[in-house]
C-alpha positions, -999 to 999 in steps of 0.1 A, spaced: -572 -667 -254 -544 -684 -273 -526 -709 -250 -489 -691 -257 -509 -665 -242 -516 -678 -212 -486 -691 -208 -466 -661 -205 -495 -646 -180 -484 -672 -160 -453 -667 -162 -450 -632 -154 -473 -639 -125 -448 -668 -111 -420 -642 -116 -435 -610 -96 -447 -638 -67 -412 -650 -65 -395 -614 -65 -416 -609 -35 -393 -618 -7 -415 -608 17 -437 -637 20 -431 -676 13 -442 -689 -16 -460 -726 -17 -468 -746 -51 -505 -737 -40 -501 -697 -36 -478 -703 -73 -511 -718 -86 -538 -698 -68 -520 -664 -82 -518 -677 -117 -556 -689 -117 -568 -656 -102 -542 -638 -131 -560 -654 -157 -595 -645 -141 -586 -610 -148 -571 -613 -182 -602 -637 -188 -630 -621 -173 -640 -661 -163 -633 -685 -139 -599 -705 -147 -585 -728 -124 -548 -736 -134 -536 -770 -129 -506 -783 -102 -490 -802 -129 -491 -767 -153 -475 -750 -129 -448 -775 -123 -439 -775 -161 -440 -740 -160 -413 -737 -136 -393 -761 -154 -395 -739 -183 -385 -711 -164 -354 -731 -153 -346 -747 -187 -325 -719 -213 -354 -728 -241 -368 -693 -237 -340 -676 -225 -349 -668 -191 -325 -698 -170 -346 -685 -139 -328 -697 -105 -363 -713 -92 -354 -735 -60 -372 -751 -33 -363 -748 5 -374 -765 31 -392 -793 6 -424 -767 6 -412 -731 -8 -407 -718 -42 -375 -686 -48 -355 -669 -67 -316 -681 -54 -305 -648 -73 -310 -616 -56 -331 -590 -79 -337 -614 -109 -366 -614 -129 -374 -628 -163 -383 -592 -173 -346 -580 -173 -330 -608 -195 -308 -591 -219 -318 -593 -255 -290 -615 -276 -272 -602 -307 -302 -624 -329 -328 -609 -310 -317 -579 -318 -314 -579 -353 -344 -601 -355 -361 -575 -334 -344 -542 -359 -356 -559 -391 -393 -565 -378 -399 -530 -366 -387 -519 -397 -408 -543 -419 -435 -534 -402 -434 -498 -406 -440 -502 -444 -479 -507 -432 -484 -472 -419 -508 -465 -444 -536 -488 -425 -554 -479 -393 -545 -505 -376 -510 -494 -376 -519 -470 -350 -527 -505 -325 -486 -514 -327 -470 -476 -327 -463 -472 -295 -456 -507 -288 -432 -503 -321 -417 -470 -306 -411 -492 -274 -392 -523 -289 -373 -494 -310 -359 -478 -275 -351 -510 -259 -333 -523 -290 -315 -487 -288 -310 -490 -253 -292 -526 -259 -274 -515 -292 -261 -487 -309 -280 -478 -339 -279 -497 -369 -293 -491 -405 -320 -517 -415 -305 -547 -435 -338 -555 -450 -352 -529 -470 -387 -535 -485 -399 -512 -523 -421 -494 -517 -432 -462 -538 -438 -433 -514 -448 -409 -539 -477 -432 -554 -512 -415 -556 -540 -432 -540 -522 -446 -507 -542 -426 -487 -574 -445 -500 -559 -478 -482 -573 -477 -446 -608 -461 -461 -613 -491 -481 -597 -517 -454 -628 -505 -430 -655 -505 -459 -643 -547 -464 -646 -552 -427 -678 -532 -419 -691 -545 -451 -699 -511 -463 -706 -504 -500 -685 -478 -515 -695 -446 -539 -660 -440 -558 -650 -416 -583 -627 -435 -610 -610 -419 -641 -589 -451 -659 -560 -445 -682 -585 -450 -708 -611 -427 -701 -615 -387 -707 -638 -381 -680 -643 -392 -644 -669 -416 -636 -690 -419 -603 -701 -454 -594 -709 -479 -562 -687 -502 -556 -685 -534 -532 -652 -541 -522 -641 -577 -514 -601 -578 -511 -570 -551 -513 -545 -566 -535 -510 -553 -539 -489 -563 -571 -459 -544 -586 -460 -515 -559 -494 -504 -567 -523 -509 -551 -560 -525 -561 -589 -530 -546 -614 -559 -561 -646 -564 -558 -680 -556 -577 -702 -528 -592 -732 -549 -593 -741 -582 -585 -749 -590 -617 -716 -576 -630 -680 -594 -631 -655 -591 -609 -632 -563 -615 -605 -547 -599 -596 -502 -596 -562 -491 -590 -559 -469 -557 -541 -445 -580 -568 -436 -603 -594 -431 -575 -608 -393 -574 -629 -397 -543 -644 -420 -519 -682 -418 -506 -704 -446 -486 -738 -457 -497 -751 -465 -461 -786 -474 -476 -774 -505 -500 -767 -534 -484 -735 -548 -492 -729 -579 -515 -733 -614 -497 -697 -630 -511 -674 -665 -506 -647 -644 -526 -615 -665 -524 -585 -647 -538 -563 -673 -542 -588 -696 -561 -596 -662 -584 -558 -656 -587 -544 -692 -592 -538 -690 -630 -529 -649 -629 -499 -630 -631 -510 -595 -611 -547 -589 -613 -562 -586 -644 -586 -611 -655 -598 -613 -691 -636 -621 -687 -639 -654 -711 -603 -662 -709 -594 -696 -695 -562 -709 -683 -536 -725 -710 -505 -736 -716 -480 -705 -727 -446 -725 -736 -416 -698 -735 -379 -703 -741 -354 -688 -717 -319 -681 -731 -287 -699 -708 -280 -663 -690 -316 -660 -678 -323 -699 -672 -308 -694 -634 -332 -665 -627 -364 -681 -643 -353 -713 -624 -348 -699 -586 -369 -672 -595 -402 -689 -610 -426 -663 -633 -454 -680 -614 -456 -715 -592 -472 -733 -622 -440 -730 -638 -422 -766 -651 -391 -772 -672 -400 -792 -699 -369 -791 -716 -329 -785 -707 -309 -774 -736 -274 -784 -746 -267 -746 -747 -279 -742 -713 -313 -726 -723 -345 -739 -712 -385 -746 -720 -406 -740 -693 -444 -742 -692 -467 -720 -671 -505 -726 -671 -519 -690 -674 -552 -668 -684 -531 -642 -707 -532 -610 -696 -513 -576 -697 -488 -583 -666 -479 -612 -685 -469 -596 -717 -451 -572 -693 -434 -596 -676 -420 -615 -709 -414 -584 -730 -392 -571 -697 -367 -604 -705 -360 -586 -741 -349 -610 -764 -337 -630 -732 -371 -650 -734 -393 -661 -771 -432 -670 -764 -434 -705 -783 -471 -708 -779 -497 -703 -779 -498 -688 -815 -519 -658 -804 -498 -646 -776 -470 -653 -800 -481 -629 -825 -492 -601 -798 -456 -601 -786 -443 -600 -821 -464 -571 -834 -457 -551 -797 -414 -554 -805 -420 -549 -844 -438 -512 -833 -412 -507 -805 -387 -512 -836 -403 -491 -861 -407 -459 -829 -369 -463 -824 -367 -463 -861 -384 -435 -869 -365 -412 -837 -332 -420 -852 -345 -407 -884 -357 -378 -873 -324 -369 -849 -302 -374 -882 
């Protein structure tokens, strides 16, 4: 158990001895009640310290968590609360721990989609009616993208429980690029979000790369209970380092992809880095920049710089270069041919 943990067992069990008024309360019962507290919570024997429980009453005392508990000592021997009815359980929640408090609930409400959403409802619907009961309702401040309408979400807890159980998955996949539906096994590794959409990586066969499905082109999930799933040391953010999203090129190594950034996008780009191996190599007069990233070239990336319009020119390498050049040269000749045909 995490020592915070025990801490605020302790604490709680100094604070419902000391409500008692009904019985005098030594340093010794203070410690003997704590110790057999975290028996229960334990299931072991744990004897608390004298010296613990002496900090712990200074931190009840002291305004570090909030609680300023009027702990004094009578007669030299015996522990009590000098405030009638006071308990560490009814300190009012501040202004910041109420926002603090309105923005995590709400943050975490974006993860309904997994299982183990169900663990924090009801302590969720809880912190929800105390921070109602101390404040009048309030719209979120923080408000998180999310697609609700995106196919495949219901997918995310079945495929959560496959990685942890280290079951092997039967999926039927139709791709953008595919007529027909294909039926396959699959063993998952890692969930990956990027962009709003959902993937799930792992392999079809040992043998075979990695590779990575969207959630929103999966038909159907099955389980193959009779093949043992892949032994793995997947590390995603060794995979991911050089990658923008989650496609991989197989054969593709990292380079250097040089861009130029015109001076009304050099702020973004700057406090808004395309990816942390990002470096300015080069300040311009006209307040433009060069920056370097170090990057396997993939479609996110062409994305990504083809989303800056003519905001951002590839520099090198030649290859990406041209691929961006020949994707805006057909953009320009579709325009093109629509204006024609509107005339």
């Amino acid at each position: 158990m995490a020592q915070n943990k025990n801490a605020l067992i302790r604490y709680k069990t100094i604070d419902k001895c000391l409500q008692n008024k009904y019985r005098q309360w030594t340093l010794e019962d203070l410690i003997e009640a704590c110790s057999q507290a975290l028996n229960e919570y334990e299931g072991k024997e744990t004897s608390v310290s004298k010296r613990t429980i002496q900090l712990d009453i200074q931190m009840m005392r002291s305004d570090k968590l909030g609680y300023n508990a009027p702990i004094e000592v009578y007669d030299k021997k015996y522990y009590h609360y000098t405030e009638e009815d006071f308990s560490i359980t009814d300190i009012p929640l501040t202004e910041t721990d109420i926002n603090v408090l309105t923005e995590t609930v709400s943050m975490l409400k974006q993860f309904k989609d997994f299982s183990l959403f169900n663990d924090v409802s009801d302590i969720l619907q809880r912190l929800e009616d105390k921070i109602y009961a101390e404040k009048s309702h309030t719209q979120p401040v923080i408000h998180l993208d999310k697609n609700e309408n995106l196919k495949g979400l219901h997918f995310l807890d079945e495929i959560y429980q496959a990685i942890i159980k280290k079951v092997v998955l039967v999926i039927t996949y139709k791709s953008f690029k595919s007529r027909d539906e294909q039926t396959f096994n699959f063993h998952p590794f890692i969930l990956k979000e990027f962009n709003n959409r959902w993937f799930v990586v792992g392999k079809k066969k040992g043998s075979q790369p990695i590779s990575n499905l969207a959630l929103d082109r999966i038909i159907k999930i099955d389980y193959d209970f009779n093949t043992p799933a892949l032994e793995h040391n997947f590390n995603a953010e060794e995979y991911y380092k050089n990658v923008v999203g989650v496609t991989i090129n197989d054969g593709m190594q990292p380079r250097v992809i040089q861009l130029w950034v015109d001076a009304y996008n050099a702020p973004y780009v700057i406090t808004k880095p395309i990816h942390n191996t990002q470096r300015i190599i080069q300040q311009n007069e006209d307040g433009s920049i060069i920056i370097n990233l170090f990057l396997i070239e993939n479609f996110e990336l062409e994305r990504i710089i083809l989303g800056f319009g003519e905001s951002v020119e590839v520099l090198k390498p030649e290859r990406l270069r041209q691929r961006i050049k020949s994707i805006i040269n057909r953009t320009s000749l579709l325009y093109n041919e629509k204006l024609i045909n509107t005339k």
